[in-house]
C-alpha positions as CSV (number, residue, x, y, z in Angstrom):
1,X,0.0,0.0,0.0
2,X,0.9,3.9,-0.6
3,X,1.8,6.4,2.3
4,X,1.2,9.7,3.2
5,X,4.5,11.9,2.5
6,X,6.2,12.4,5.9
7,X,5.7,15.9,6.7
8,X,8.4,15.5,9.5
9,X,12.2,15.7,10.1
10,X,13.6,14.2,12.7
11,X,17.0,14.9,14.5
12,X,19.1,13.0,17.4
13,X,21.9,14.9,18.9
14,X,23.5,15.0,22.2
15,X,21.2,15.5,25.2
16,X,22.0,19.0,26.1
17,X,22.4,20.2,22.8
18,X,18.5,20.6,21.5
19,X,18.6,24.3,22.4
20,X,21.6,24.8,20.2
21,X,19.9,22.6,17.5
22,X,17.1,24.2,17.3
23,X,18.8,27.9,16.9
24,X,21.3,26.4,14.4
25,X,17.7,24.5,12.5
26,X,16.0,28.3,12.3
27,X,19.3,30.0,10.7
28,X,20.0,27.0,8.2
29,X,15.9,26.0,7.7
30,X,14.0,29.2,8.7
31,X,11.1,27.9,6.6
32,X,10.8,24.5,9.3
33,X,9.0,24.7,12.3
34,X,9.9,23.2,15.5
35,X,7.5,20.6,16.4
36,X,8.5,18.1,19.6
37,X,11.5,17.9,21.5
38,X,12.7,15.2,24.3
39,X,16.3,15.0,25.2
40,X,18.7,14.3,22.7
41,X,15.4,13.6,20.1
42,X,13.2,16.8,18.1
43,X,11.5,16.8,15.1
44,X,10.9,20.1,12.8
45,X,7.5,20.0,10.6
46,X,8.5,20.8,7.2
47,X,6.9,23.5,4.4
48,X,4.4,22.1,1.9
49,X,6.5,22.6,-1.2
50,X,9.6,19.9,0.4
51,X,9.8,17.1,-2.0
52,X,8.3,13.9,-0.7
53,X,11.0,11.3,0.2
54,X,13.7,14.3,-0.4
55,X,16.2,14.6,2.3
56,X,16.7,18.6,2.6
57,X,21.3,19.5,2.3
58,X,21.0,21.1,5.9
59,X,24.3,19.6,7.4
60,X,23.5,20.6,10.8
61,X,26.1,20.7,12.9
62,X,24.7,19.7,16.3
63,X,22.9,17.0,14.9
64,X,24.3,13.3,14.8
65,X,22.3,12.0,12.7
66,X,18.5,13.3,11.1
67,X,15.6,12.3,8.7
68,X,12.4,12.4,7.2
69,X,9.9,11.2,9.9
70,X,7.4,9.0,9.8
71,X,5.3,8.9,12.7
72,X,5.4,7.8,16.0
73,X,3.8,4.2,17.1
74,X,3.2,3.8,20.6
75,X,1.8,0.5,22.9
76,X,3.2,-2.3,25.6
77,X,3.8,-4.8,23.3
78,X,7.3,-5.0,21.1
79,X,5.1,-7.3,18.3
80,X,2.3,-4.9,18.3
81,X,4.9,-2.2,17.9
82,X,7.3,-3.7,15.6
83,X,3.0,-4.1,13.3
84,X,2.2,-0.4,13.5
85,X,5.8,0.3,12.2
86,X,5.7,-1.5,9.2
87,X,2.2,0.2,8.3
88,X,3.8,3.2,8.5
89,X,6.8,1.8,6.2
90,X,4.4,0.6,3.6
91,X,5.6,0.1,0.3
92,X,8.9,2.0,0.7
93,X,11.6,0.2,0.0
94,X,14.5,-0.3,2.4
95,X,17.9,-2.1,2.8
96,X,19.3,-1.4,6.4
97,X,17.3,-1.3,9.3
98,X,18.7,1.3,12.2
99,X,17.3,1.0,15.7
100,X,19.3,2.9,18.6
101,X,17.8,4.6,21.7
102,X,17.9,8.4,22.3
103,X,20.6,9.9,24.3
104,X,18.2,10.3,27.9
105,X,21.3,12.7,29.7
106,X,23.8,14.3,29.2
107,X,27.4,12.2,29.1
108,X,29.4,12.0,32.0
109,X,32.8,11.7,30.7
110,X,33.3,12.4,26.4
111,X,32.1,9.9,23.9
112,X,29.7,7.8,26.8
113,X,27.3,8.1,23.7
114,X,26.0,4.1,24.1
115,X,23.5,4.4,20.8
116,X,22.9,1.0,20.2
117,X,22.7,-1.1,23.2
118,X,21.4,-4.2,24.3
119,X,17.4,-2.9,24.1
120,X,18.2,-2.0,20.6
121,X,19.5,-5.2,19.1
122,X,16.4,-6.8,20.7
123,X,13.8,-4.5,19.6
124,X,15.9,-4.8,16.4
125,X,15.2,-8.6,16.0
126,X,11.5,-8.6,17.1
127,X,11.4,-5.5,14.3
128,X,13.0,-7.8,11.6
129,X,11.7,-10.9,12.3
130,X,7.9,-9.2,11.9
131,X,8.3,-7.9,8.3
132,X,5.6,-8.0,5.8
133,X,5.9,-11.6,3.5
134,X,7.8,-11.3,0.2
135,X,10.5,-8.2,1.9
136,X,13.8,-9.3,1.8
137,X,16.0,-9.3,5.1
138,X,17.6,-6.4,5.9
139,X,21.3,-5.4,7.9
140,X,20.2,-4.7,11.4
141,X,22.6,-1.7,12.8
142,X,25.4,-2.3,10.5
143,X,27.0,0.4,8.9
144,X,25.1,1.3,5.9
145,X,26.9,2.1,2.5
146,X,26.3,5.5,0.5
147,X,23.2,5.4,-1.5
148,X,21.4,3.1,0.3
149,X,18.0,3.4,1.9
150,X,17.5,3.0,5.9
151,X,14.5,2.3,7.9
152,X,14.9,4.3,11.5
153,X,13.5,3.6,14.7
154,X,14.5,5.8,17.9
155,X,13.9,4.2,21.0
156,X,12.6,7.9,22.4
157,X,11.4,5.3,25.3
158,X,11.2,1.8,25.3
159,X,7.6,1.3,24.4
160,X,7.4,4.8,22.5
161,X,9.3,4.7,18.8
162,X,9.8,7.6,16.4
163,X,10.1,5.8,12.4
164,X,12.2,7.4,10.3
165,X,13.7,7.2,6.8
166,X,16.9,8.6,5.2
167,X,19.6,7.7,2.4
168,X,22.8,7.5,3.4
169,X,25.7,9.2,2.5
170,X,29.3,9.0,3.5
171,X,29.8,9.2,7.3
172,X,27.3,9.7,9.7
173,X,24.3,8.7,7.9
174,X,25.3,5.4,7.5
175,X,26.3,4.7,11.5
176,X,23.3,3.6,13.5
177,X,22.1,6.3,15.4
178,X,25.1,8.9,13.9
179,X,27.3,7.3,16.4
180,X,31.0,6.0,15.4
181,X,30.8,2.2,15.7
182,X,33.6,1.8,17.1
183,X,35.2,0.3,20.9
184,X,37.9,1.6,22.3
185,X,40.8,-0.4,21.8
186,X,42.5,-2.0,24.4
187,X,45.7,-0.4,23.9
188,X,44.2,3.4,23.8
189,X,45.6,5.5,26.2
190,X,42.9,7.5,26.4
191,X,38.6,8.2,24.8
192,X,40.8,10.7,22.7
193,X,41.4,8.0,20.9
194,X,37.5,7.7,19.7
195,X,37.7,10.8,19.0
196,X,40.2,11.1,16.6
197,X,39.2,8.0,14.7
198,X,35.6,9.6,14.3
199,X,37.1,12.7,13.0
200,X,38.8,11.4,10.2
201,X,35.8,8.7,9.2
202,X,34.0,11.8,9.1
203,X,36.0,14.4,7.7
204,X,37.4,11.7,4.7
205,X,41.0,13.6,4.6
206,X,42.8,12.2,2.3
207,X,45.3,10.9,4.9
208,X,47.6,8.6,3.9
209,X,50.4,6.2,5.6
210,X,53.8,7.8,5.5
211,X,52.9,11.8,5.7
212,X,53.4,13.8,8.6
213,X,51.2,15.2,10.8
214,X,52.0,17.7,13.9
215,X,49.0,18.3,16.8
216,X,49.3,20.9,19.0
217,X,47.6,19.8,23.0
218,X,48.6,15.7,22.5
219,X,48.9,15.2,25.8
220,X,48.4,12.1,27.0
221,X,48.2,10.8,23.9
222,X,44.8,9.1,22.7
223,X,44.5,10.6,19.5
224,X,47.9,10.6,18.5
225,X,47.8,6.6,18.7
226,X,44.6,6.9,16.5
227,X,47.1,8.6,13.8
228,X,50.1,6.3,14.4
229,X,47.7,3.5,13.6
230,X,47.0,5.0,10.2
231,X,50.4,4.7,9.4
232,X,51.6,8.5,10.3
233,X,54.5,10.0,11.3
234,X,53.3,12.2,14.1
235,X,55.4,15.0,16.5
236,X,53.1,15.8,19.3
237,X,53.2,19.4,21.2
238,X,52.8,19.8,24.4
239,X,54.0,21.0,27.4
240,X,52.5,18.1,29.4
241,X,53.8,14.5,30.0
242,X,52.8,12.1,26.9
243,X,52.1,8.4,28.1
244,X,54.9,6.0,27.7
245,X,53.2,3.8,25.6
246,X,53.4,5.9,23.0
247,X,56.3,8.0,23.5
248,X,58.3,4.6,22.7
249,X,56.3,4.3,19.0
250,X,59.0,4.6,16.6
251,X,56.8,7.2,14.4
252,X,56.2,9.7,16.9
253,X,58.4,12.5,18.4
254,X,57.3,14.8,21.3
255,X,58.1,18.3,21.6
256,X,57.4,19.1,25.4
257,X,57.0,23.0,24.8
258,X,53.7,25.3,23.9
259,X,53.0,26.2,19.6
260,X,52.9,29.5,20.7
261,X,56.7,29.0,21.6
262,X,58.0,27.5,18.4
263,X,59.5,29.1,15.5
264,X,56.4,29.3,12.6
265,X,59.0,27.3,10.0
266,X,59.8,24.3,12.4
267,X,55.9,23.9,11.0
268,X,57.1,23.8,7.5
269,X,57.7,19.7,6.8
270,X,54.2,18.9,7.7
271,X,51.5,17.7,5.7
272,X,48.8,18.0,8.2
273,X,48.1,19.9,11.3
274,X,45.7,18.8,14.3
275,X,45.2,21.0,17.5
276,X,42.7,19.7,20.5
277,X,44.2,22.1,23.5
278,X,42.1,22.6,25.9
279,X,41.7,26.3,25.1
280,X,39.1,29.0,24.1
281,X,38.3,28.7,20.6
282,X,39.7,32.3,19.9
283,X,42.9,31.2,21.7
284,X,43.1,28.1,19.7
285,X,42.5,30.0,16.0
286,X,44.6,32.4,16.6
287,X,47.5,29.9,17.1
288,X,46.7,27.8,14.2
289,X,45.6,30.7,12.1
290,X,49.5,32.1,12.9
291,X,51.0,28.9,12.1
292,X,48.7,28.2,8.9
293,X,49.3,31.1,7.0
294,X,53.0,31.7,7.8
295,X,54.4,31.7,4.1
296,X,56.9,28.5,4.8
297,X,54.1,26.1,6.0
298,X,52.5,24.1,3.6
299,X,49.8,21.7,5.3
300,X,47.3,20.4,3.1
301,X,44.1,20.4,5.8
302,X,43.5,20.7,9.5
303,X,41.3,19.1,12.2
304,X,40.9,21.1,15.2
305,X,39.3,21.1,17.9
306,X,37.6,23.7,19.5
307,X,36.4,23.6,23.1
308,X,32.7,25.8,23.6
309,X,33.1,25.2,27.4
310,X,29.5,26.6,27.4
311,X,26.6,26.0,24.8
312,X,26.4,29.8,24.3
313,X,29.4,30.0,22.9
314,X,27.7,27.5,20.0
315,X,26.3,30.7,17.8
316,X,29.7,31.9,17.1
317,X,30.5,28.6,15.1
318,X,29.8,30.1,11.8
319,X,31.8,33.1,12.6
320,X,34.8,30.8,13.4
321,X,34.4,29.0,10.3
322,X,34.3,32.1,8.5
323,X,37.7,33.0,9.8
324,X,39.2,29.6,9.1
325,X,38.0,30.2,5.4
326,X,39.9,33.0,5.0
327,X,43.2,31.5,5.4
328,X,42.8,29.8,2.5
329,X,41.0,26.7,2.9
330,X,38.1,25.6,0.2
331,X,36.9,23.2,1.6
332,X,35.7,23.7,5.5
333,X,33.1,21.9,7.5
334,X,32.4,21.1,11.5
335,X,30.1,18.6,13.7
336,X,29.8,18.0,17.1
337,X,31.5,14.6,17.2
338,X,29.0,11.4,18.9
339,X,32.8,10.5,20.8
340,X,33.4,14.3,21.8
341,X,32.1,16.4,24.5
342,X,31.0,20.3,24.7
343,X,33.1,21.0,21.5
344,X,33.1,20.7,17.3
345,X,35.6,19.2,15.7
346,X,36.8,21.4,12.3
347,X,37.9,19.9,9.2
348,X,39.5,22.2,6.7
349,X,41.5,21.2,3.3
350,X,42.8,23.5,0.3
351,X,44.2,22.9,-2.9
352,X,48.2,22.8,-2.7
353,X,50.6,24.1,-5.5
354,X,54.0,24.3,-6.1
355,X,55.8,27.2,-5.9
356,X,56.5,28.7,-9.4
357,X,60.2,28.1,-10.4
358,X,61.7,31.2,-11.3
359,X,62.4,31.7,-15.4
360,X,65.9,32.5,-16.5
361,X,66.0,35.9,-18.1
362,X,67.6,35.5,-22.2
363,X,70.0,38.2,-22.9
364,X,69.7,40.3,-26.0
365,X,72.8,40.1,-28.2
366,X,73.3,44.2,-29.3
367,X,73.6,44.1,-32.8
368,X,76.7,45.5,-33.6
369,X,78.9,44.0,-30.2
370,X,82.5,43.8,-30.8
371,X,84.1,40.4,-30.7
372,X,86.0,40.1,-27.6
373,X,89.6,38.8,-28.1
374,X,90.3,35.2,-28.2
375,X,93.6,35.4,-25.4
376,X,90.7,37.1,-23.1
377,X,90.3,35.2,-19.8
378,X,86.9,35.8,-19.7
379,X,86.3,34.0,-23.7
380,X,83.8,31.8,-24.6
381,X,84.9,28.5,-25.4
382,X,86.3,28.1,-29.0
383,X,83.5,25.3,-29.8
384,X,80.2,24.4,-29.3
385,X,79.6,22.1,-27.0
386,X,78.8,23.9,-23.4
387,X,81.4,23.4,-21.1
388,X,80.3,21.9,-17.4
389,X,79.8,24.2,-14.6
390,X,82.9,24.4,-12.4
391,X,82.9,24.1,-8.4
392,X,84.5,27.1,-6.4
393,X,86.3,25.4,-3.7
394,X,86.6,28.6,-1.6
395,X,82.9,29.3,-1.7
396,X,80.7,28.6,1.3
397,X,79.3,25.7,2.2
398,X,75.8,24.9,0.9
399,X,73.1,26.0,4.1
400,X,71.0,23.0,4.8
401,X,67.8,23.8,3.9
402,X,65.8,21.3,6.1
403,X,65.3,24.3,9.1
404,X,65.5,23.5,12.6
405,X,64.7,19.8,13.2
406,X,62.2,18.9,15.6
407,X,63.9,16.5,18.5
408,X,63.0,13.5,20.0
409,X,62.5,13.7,23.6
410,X,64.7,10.8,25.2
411,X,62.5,8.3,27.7
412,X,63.2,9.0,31.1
């Protein structure tokens, strides 16, 4: 059977954050209208003329995931409810099914964002295991692939679902619930490490094994294992201690001193910059934006990290990405990572070219030049074959051009 066409997004994003969500929906989607709101869950009615199954290009960046709603199915019964959500489905087709419960209060610690729990793969088999005759069976909570169509079900409460629909994209779209599926690994020093990881699934640099990469604030040293593990050669800055652990990995070199205190070109061999000190944000662009646009540094993107400390300070994200911008990225974009805390997490890239080599200058020949005498010292050669260039041995040694090289800190 044919549906109604939702007239309904729906957004999840950290408990805490709806405020924020809800100014950043009415700058970006002035035309949607709030509608209902529970922690870490609130939907936005949309305007007549939306296209049915159309997911607007919003990007919000408070939101971990969103869709196009389709109602809400309520009862004490997980079969019952698992019936009413399939009527709502109808005959709109879907490959991944996506069930995860709401985010009730705010985390304790950064990255307790549990989306998909225990609850959720239940629900999620009771869901499955009751779909119409003649569907095919669908991935429950695995990681969808771009271009593919998944059925949501928010767990607002346990015997309360909102249904929603969405195609994915790259990223978030495709993790149940928006959230990074990923555990912390058992030799992580630190949640940094999540956090890391989740930036650079979501930000798809193009970073490869064997560049370098210099954060600023690495201490202890979670997400600089997150890069080592990608094959990086990474030089941490920091004043603070860094963990042994990863002070002994062969890749990494720690300079135990502030940015603010290095010379701009000791920056100058890096491919990528990362900064996550625990800072204002105007503290921390102003030390990037000093190192970035210093005419011997060269990165090719950034991720930083940029601390709101309070959700006030939230409005002034499009101001800071503004600024950003003008150093000369293209390409610049933020979200308020599932694994981080009060924060966003930047990701800027711009297009790279080499220097121009200078162009020798030709020299005229005057027209009527007299020849110069053939017992001259300074006479061409008699033929025509160029003669090789000649070494002065009194002239001064060549300068090395490598700069000032960034030292490994002994272990102690």
């Amino acid at each position: 059977m044919s549906v109604l066409a939702p007239s309904f997004l729906f957004f999840v994003c950290q408990a805490g954050a709806e405020t924020v969500l809800k100014a950043e929906m009415a700058r970006l989607a002035p035309d949607h209208r709030f509608a209902f709101s529970r922690r870490g869950f609130l939907t936005f009615k949309r305007p007549p003329d939306q296209h049915a199954d159309e997911l607007p290009d919003l990007r919000p960046v408070f939101a971990h995931t969103w869709g196009l709603s389709l109602g809400r199915v309520a009862g004490d019964r997980a079969e019952s409810l698992a019936r009413q959500l399939w009527d709502l489905v109808g005959d709109r087709p879907v490959e991944h099914l996506h069930v995860w419960q709401r985010q009730a209060a705010a985390p304790v610690r950064p990255s307790a964002t549990p989306a998909v729990g225990a609850l959720a793969d239940e629900l999620a088999a009771v869901i499955a295991s009751n779909r119409p005759a003649g569907l095919p069976i669908l991935d429950v909570n695995q990681t969808a692939l771009p271009g593919q169509r998944v059925l949501d079900c928010v767990l607002v409460e346990p015997n309360e679902w909102w249904i929603g629909w969405h195609r994915a994209e790259a990223g978030p779209l495709c993790w149940p619930g928006g959230v990074f599926p990923l555990a912390l690994p058992d030799h992580a020093v630190s949640r940094a490490y999540l956090k890391m990881a989740e930036a650079l699934a979501w930000s798809q640099l193009a970073i490869a094994a064997g560049q370098k990469l210099v954060e600023i604030g690495s201490s202890p040293g979670g997400a600089c294992q997150a890069l080592l593990d990608r094959g990086l050669y990474v030089t941490g800055i920091d004043p603070a201690d860094m963990d042994p652990a990863v002070l002994q990995h062969p890749r990494f070199t720690h300079v135990k001193k502030r940015a603010a205190d290095m010379k701009r070109r000791e920056f100058r061999d890096f491919d990528w910059l990362a900064a996550d000190a625990n800072t204002p944000p105007l503290v921390t662009l102003h030390t990037v934006e000093d190192i970035v646009t210093h005419a011997s540094v060269r990165v090719r993107g950034i991720l930083l990290t940029l601390k709101l400390g309070d959700w006030t300070y939230a409005s002034h994200v499009p101001q800071y990405l503004a600024r950003i911008r003008s150093w000369g990225f293209e390409r610049v974009e933020a979200r308020h990572l599932s694994h981080g805390a009060r924060e966003v997490c930047v990701a800027a890239t711009r297009e790279i070219r080499a220097p121009k080599r200078p162009t020798a200058k030709r020299r005229l020949r005057r027209p009527n030049r007299k020849p110069r005498r053939a017992d001259s010292p300074s006479s061409p050669p008699t033929t025509y074959q160029s003669s090789a260039p000649t070494t002065n041995p009194t002239a001064n040694p060549t300068i090395n051009d490598a700069g000032t090289a960034i030292a490994k800190v002994n272990k102690t």
